[in-house]
Every structure is written in structure tokens, then in C-alpha cells.
N, C-alpha and C positions, 0 to 999 in steps of 0.2 A: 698504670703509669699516672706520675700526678705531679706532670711540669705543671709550675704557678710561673705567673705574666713578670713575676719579682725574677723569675731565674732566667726568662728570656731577655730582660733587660740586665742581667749581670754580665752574660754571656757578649750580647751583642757591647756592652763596655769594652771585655776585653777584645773583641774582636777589632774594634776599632782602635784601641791605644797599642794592641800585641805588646802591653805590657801590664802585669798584676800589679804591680804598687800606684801605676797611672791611674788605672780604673778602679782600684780601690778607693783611692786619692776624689775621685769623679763621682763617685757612687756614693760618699761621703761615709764609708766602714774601714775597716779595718780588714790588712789582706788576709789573712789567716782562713776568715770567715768565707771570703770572697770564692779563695780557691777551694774551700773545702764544695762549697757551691756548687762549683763549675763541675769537681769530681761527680758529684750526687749526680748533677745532668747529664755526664758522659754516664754513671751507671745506668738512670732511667731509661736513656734512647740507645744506649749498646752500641756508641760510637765513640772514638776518640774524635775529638775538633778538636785541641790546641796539639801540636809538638814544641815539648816546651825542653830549653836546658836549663843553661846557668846563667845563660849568656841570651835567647834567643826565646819568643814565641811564634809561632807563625800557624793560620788556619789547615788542616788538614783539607781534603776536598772533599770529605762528608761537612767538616765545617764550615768549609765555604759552602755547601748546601744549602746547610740550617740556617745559615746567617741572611741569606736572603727569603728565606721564608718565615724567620722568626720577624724580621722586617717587616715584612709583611702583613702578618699576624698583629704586630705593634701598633700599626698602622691602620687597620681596621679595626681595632678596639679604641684608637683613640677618635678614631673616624665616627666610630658608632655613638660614642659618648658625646662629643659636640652634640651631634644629631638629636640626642635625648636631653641635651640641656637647651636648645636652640626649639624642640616642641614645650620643652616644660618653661620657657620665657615667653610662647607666643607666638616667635618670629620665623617658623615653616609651618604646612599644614595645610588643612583645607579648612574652611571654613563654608558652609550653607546656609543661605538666608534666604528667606522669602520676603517679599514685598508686594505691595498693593502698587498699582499703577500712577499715582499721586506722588508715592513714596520718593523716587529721583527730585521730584521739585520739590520735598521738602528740605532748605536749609542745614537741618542739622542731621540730615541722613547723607545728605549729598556732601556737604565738608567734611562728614565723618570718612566717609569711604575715600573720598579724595587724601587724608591726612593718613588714614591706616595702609592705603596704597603706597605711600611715599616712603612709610615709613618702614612697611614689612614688605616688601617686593616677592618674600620669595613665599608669603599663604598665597593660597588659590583659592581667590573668592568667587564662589557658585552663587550665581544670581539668579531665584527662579520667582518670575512675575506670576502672582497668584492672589485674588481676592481674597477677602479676611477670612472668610468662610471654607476656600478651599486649602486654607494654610493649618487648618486643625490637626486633621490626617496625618501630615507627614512631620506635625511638629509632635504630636502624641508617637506615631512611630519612630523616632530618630532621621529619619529620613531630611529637617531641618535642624538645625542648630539653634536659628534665632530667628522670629517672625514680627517685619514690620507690620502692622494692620491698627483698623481701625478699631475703636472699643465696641468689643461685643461680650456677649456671653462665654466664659469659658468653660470646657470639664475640668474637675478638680485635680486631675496630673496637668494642666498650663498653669501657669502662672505668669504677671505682666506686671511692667513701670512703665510708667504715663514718663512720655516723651515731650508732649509738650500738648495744648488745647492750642488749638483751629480754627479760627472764624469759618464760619460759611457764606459765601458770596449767593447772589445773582448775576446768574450769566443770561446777559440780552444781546440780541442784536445793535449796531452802532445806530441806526435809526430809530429802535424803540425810542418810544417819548419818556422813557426810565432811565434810558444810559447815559441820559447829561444830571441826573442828582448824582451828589455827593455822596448821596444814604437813601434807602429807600425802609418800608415794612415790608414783613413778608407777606402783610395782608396786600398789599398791592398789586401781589402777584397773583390773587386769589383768580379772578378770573382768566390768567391766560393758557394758553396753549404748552402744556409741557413735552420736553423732551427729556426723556426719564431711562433708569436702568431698567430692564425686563427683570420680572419676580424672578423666572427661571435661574436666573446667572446668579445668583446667592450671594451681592454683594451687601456688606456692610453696611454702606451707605443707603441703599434702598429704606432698609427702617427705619434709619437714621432720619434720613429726610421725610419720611413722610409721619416720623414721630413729630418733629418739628411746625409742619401743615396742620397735621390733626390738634397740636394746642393751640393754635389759631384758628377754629374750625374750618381749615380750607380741606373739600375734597376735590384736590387738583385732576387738573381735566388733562388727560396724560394721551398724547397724539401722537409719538413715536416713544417706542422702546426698544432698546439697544443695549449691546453687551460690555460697550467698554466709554471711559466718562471723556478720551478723545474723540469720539467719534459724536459724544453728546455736544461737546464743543464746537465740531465739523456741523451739525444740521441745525445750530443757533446762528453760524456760522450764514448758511443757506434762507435762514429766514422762517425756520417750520417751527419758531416755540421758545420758550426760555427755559432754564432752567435754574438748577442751584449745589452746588459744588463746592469744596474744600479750597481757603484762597489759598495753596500753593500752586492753583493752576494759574495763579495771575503770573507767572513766571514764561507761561507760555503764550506767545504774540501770535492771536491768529485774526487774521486781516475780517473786521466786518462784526468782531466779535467785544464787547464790554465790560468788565465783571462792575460790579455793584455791592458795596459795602451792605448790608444788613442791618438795622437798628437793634434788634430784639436783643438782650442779651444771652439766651439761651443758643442764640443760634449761630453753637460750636460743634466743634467735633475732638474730637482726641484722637492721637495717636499714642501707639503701646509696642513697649518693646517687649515680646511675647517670649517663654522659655522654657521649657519642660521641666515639671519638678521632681520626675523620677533618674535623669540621667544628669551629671556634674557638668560643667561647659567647662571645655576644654578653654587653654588662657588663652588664646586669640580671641576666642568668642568674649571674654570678660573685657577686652582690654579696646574693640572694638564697643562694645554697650558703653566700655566709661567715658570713650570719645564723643557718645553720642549724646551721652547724659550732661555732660561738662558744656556743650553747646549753649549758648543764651539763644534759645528761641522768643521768650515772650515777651521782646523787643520787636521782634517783625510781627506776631501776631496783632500788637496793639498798633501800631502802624497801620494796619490793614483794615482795625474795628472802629479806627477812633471817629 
């Protein structure tokens, strides 16, 4: 048997005008053709569906059958088809990201998802909060799509575009005798009390910062460590240390806490939007990165440094 989707829509024509010149007329052929058609389809399926005279069509009730199932059938082909032009634009799907805990308060990660949310409601964006270092893994397996992180090393199946460069603040306490400058060095920071990421937790920023220390010869005296950079916030917060941090956190107001602009100009950080070079990104993922890319970030970075 080898009805085509052409002869189910011939069909259901005439079933709906029950007449051959109308549905020829609709089909925009010529009747001849139309009804030889229709005979071929009664020979394939071994039914009559029209009784036809001279005068008259009307569906048989095998053809009233067919006709609501050919319906049908028409109906989930074109059902399917949207579906595969609505993934090949973008706008269904799922989409996985990884992000660093920073990531929300940056700017142009934060508008992006805001604008991509409005604008495609029906992706489902999978949010998984994950240090730079634990987002390798499941970006090298497929398990992410696109990983926000800081710049680090990568293997040669990732590949990254710099999002944007980061000042790095000090974060003091509101009493520190540092939290009324405008700017400080990071040599100033040399002798105090840090409160720092533990080695264990494999974040980014650990080397980061204390690459930064070590070309200032500071070996920072580190008094608490901890796994996540809220919670370093929370015990500058308490009094136990300062520390030094990405200014997107000056986006978060916690009572007792300062951030402090940086002099040095070395002491930035980057953000990368990260993508594996063995598998294609599907277009949501592309169309999300250009949202994020189109962002003017280094308008608020220099605000922050100046």
C-alpha cells in the first residue's frame, strides 16, 4: 500500500465540497486527474468512500471512517512539522546551563535570561549552580549545553568567549578603617585576616585570587575557609576577616558589609561563556549566547574600577 499525504488531502477535498469540480476547483487541478486519484485510493484501501452519480456525491461509511482519520493523520503531520520548525528557530526545547554562584548578579547574564525568558516561554531552562571547575564534566559529557564560569584552563573539546572582564573588589567590614576609601591597594590588605574559599571546593576563583596576592608578594593569612562566596560575605559580614571578590556581588546589600574598589589594574577577573567543541548547540543555545554577547557590560565594569 502506498497512500501519499497528497491523496489524503485530495480525498478529504472532496469529502468536504461532495463535489468534484468544487474540490478540483480548491485543490487548484484539474477534475479528471482529481477523480482518477480518488479511484487509485479506493483501489489501495479496498473500499468505496464516495457514491457518486450524475447528480449526487455523498460519503459511504467506510468513508465517513477514513475521513475522520485521515483528519487526523493531517493533523498530526502538520502538528509535527510546526514542532520541528518551532525547535529549528529556537523557541521549544530545553536548554542547560551551568553557572557559577556570582553568575545571577552579573548584569548581562541576568538581562539575558530575563529577555530570553520573555521571549521564548515555552524552552525550559535548566539552571545548575556549579563552580567553574565542576562544570567541565558535564560540559565535556553533553550533560550542559552552555557553562557560565570563570576563566580557567580548559581541555581541548571546550571552547569559550569572554563575556565580559570583572573588577575585583575588597570586601570589609563597615568599620574597617578601609571601608570609608574610595580605592584602596591590595597591598593594604596584606596583613589582615582572610576569609577565603577552601582549596578542597575547586573553585575558580581560589587561584584567581591568590594569583593576584602572590604578584604583590602577599602570603594572605587566611582564618576562615569556606565553600561558597555568600557565605564569605556572611563572616565579613560577622567581623572574622576581609576578603576579595568579583564586583557583581556589590549588587548584594548585606547589612555591616562594604565592598572596596581595587587600584591595581590587574585585579580583574573574566567571565566565559563556555561550549563544547564536539557537539553543534542547538539554536536556543546560540540565540541565548548572542543575548548575552550584545549586552554592554564594560560600562558597569568601569563604574566599579574607576
Amino acid at each position: 500500500m502506498n497512500i501519499e499525504l497528497r491523496h489524503l488531502r485530495y480525498f478529504l477535498a472532496v469529502a468536504e465540497e461532495l463535489h468534484f469540480g468544487r474540490a478540483a476547483e480548491k485543490l487548484n487541478i484539474s477534475q479528471p486527474p482529481l477523480s482518477q486519484q480518488i479511484q487509485a485510493l479506493e483501489a489501495q484501501i479496498g473500499a468505496t468512500l464516495f457514491e457518486r452519480n450524475n447528480r449526487n456525491v455523498r460519503l459511504t461509511p467506510a468513508g465517513e471512517a477514513f475521513r475522520k482519520a485521515s483528519w487526523g493523520i493531517l493533523h498530526q503531520v502538520e502538528q509535527a512539522s510546526a514542532h520541528a520548525a518551532r525547535l529549528q528557530r529556537g523557541e521549544i526545547g530545553e536548554l542547560r546551563i551551568g553557572f557559577t554562584s556570582s553568575a545571577p548578579f552579573i548584569r548581562a547574564v541576568s538581562r539575558s535570561l530575563l529577555h530570553f525568558r520573555q521571549r521564548y516561554p515555552d524552552v525550559h531552562l535548566q539552571m545548575l549552580e556549579l563552580n567553574t571547575k565542576q562544570q567541565i564534566d558535564p560540559l565535556l559529557s553533553g550533560k550542559l549545553d552552555i557553562g557560565v564560569m570563570r576563566n580557567n584552563p580548559l581541555p581541548a573539546d571546550l571552547q569559550h568567549q569572554l563575556l565580559l572582564h570583572e573588577a575585583l573588589v575588597a570586601v570589609v567590614h563597615e568599620t574597617h578603617p578601609l571601608a570609608g576609601q574610595p580605592y584602596i591597594s591590595v597591598r593594604q590588605l596584606a596583613n589582615e585576616p582572610f576569609v577565603f574559599f577552601a582549596r578542597e571546593v575547586g573553585t575558580a576563583l581560589y587561584d584567581e585570587i591568590l594569583r593576584l596576592l602572590k604578584n604583590y608578594a602577599i602570603d594572605p593569612y587566611i582564618t576562615q575557609e569556606v565553600g561558597e562566596a555568600m557565605t564569605i560575605v556572611g563572616l565579613v559580614s560577622a567581623g572574622l576577616g576581609v576578603s576579595i571578590l568579583p564586583a557583581s556581588f556589590l549588587r548584594i546589600s548585606v547589612d555591616g558589609v562594604k565592598y572596596v574598589p581595587l587600584s591595581e589594574p590587574d585585579a580583574t577577573t573574566e567571565v566565559w561563556l563556555v561550549t563544547s567543541r564536539r557537539a553543534a548547540l542547538n539554536p536556543a543555545a546560540n540565540t541565548l549566547i548572542s543575548f548575552m554577547l550584545e549586552q554592554d557590560t564594560g560600562k558597569y565594569v568601569h563604574q566599579i574600577t574607576k
